[in-house]
N, C-alpha and C positions, 0 to 999 in steps of 0.2 A: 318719442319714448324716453322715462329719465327714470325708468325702474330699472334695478339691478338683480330682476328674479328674472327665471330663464327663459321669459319671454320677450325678450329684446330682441331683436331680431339682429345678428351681429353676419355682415358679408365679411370673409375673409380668402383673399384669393391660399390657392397652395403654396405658395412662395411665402407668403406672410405667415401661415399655417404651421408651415416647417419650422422658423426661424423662431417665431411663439413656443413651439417644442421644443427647440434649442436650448431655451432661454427659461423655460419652465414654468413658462406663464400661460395660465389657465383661463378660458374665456371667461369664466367668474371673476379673475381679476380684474380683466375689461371691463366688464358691467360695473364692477363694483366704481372704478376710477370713473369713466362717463355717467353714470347716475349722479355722484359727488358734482361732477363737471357739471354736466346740466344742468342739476336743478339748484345754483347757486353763480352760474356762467364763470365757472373758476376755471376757466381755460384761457392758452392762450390763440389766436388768429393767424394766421400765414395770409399775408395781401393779396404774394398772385397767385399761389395753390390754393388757397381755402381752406386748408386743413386745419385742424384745429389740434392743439398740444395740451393734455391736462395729464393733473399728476396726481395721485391720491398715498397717502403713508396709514393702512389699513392697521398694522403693526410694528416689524422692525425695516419692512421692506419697500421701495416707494418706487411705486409704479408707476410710469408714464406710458400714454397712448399717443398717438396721432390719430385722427379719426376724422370722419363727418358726415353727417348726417345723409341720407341716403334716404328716399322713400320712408316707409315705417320704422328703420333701424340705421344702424350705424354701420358703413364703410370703414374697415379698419386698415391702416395702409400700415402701422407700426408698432410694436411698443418692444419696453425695455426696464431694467430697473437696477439699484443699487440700492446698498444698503446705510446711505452715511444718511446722518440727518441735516436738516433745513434749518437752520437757526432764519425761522421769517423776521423780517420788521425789521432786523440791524443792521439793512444793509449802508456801505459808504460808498459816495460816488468813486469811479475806480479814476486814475492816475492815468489809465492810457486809453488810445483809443481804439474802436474797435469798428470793424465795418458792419453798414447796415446788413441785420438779419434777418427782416422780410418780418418779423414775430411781430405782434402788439398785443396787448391787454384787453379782454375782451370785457373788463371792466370797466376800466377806466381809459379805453381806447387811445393808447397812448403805444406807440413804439418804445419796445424795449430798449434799455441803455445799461451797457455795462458798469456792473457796481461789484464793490469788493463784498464778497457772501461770506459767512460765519458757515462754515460745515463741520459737521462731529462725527468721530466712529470711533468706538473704542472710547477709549481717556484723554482721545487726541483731539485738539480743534484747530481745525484751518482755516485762514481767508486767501478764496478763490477771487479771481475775474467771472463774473456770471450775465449774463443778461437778465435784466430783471426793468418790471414797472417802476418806474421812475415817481410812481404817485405811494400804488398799494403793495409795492415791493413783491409784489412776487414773482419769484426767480421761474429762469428756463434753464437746465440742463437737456445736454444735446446727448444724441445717443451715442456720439464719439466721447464726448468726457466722461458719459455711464458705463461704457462698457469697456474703455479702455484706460484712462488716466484714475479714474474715481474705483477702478476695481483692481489695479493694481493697488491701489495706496494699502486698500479692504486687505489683498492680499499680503502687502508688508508690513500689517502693523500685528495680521493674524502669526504672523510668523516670528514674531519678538520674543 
């Protein structure tokens, strides 16, 4: 299934359920992000779980899932989101190293490799260490730098 009308069939245990509540993400966001996913393979791969990582910016907000495919619908194990933007394509190889993150590119099947990322919010632009494809650049944010390093910044620049 790679439609994002309500008939996607989306499994989501109560744990996951909750934490989506928490976080104020509605299972139309899901759909919305996995249709994007699917039906252009803009996700990324986990080797030994399977799961797959996509991210869609609908408006100001950019949503990531963890997910995979399940019978007729999709198994949802995660998501999360923040609000800076993606500056895609510019990224530079990063200066340090980083350990393997299990991620590849489900395009260009390629292990991700940290690179220095262009992010925006506000007036401000930053370069991060990001994992990202090494061919078609595109970045993974983890749900530890989404909801914690990347929503503080949101939080201190809102407060200026």
């Amino acid at each position: 299934m790679t439609s994002d009308d309500d008939s996607t069939l989306l499994q989501i245990s109560p744990e996951v359920r909750k934490l989506l509540e928490e976080r104020g993400i509605r299972e139309e966001d899901l759909r919305t992000v996995i249709s994007f996913a699917e039906n252009g393979r803009q996700f990324h791969t986990h080797d030994a779980a399977g799961h797959r990582l996509a991210y869609f910016t609908p408006s100001k907000v950019t949503y990531w899932v963890e997910y995979q495919p399940e019978g007729e619908g999709f198994r949802i194990h995660n998501a999360y989101s923040h609000r800076m933007k993606i500056h895609q394509g510019f990224n530079m190889p990063s200066k340090k190293t980083a350990a393997e993150t299990g991620w590849r590119c489900a395009v260009c099947e390629l292990p991700l490799e940290l690179a220095i990322v262009k992010l925006a919010y506000m007036d401000e632009t930053f370069a991060v260490d990001l994992p990202a494809c090494p061919a078609c650049q595109r970045v993974l944010v983890s749900e530890e730098q989404a909801v914690t390093k990347m929503a503080l910044a949101e939080r201190m620049l809102e407060d200026k």
